[in-house]
C-alpha positions, 0 to 999 in steps of 0.5 A: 542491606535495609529491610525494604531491600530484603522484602519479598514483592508479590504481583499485587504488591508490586503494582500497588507501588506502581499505582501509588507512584503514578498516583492513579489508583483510582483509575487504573487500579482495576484494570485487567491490562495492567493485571496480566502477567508481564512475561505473556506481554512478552510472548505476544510480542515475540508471537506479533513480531518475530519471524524467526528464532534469531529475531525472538532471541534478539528481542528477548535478550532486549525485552530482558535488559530493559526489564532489568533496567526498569527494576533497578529504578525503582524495585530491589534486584530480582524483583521484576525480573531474574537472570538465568543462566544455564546450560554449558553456553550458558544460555541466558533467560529471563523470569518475569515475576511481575505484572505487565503493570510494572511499565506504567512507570516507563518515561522517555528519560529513560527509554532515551538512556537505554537507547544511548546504553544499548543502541542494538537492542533499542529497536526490539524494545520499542517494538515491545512497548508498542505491542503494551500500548497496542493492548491497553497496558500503557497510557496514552500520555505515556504513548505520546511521551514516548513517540509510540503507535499501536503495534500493528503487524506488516502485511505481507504484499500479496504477490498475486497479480491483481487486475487484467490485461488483454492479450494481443489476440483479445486486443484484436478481438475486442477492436473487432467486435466494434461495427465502424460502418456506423457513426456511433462505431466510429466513435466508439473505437476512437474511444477503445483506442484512446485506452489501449494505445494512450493508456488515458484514465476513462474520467480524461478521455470523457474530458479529452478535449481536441485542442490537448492535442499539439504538434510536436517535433512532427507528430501529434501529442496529447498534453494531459492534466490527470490526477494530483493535477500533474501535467504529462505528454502522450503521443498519438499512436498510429492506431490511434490517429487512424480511428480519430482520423475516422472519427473527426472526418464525420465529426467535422472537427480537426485535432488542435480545435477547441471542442471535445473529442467525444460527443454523445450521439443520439439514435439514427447517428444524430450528433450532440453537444455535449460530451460523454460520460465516464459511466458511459465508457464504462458501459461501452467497454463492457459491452464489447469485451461482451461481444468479443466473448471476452468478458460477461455484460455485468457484475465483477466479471465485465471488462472495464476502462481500467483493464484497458489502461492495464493492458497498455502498460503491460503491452509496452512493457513487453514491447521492451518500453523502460519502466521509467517511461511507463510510469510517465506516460501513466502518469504515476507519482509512484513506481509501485503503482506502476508496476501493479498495472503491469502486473509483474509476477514473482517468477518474471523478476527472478527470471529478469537476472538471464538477461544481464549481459556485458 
């Protein structure tokens, strides 16, 4: 064994070997990152990372081997890292010696042939080297090499419903507060309607235009164009053909003609032109969940055209319609979306399973 085999590496010695390979003393050289002790970047990984003692061990045993393979490389045996055995199953744990500096001289050649080496314990090693670029300890160029992203733990979804859906009774308190002896009234329960049994974004029912509704097989459907610019049908519920029945008689204006559906009116019920607004649905659906005693007037507490739209999708599941077919009338690209308007909460789906039968 030569005496460059038998010389005892110090932390300082050892990174200045490293610094001379990448010829970056000048740059590196000071750096706290490089300096921390390499066994707590692996306590952080394992902290960051695992969420159980058998994912820890798994990732300690990877973390150690590729330590291991690394001093081989480049260092004499045991110089970065040390095996020990102990205990009667000789339970095997790894002494770190060096500083986190040492992966500095981590390339893909080699990352690529432990991972050829070692298949199983790939993926806990790059969640290690990760959590070393995550904290300043490798290159950019390093990164970029190595096909790595900042380690960012997973947020756990919060189970918690978000948003909120009417209830039959609150559906029927909200249509009420609505005084339909008057034009605007008349109009306005369209508008709910158009919500809570079509399940229209408030920014379609401000351009819904009379001629997006089309006979179909024998009945009425709404040919929409939302978000993303996907196209979806929606047909008329009775509910909803009966308040734009009411609507359109004192508009003078039929389904299928080329005109809005929603034209703003002025005081004493005088009828314009132009449409409405989003802002002024907004308003409108605050108001009269205000009225029904539902909701206050302003601030996070109001109802909003959004409740609505959650309360149809939640209504029609409940009312057995297949999920598939919600997130279509919903006009979703993702289902996940879907199911966040429903609003399904962790007892719901476990409680799904009782009524299987075959």
């Amino acid at each position: 064994m030569s005496d460059q085999m038998t010389v005892k590496y110090e932390p300082s010695n050892v990174l200045q070997v490293v610094l001379e390979r990448r010829g970056a003393a000048s740059i590196v050289a000071h750096d706290v990152a490089i300096r921390r002790p390499l066994a707590d970047l692996v306590e952080a990984t394992i902290t960051a990372a695992c969420k159980s003692t058998h994912t820890a061990r798994s990732y300690r045993r990877a973390i150690g081997e590729f330590v291991t393979t690394l001093g081989a490389r480049f260092f004499p045996d045991d110089v970065l890292v040390e095996r020990i055995e102990h205990g009667a199953h000789k339970v095997t744990v790894y002494d770190y010696h060096a500083p986190a500096g040492v992966l500095l001289l981590v390339d893909a050649a080699m990352v690529d042939g432990f991972r050829r080496e070692h298949p199983r314990l790939a993926h806990g090693v790059k969640t290690f080297l990760r959590v070393a670029y995550r904290d300043g300890v490798l290159t950019n160029d390093q990164a970029v090499a190595l096909g790595l992203t900042p380690y960012r733990a997973k947020i756990r979804q919060n189970n918690t419903v978000a948003g909120r859906r009417l209830s039959v009774m609150e559906v029927q308190f909200l249509r009420a507060a609505v005084d339909t002896s008057s034009v605007r009234g008349l109009r306005d329960l369209a508008i709910l309607d158009a919500m809570l049994f079509a399940g229209l974004r408030r920014q379609e029912v401000a351009q819904l235009s009379l001629g997006d509704f089309r006979q179909d097989s024998g009945r009425w459907v709404i040919h929409l164009t939302g978000k993303g610019g996907k196209v979806r049908k929606v047909g008329v519920h009775r509910e909803l053909f009966a308040s734009l029945s009411a609507w359109l008689e004192t508009y003078g204006h039929g389904l299928g003609d080329p005109v809005p559906v929603f034209c703003s009116i002025r005081r004493g019920g005088h009828l314009q032109e132009r449409g409405i607004t989003s802002q002024t649905m907004s308003d409108m659906v605050a108001k009269f969940g205000h009225g029904a005693g539902l909701s206050t007037l302003a601030g996070n507490g109001r109802l909003t055209p959004h409740d609505l739209r959650r309360t149809f999708a939640r209504r029609l599941h409940d009312c057995g319609a297949s999920l598939p077919a919600i997130q279509q009338l919903l006009g979703h690209s993702d289902v996940k979306t879907t199911i966040g308007y429903i609003g399904l909460s962790s007892d719901e789906a476990r409680g799904a399973v009782d009524l299987l039968t075959y």
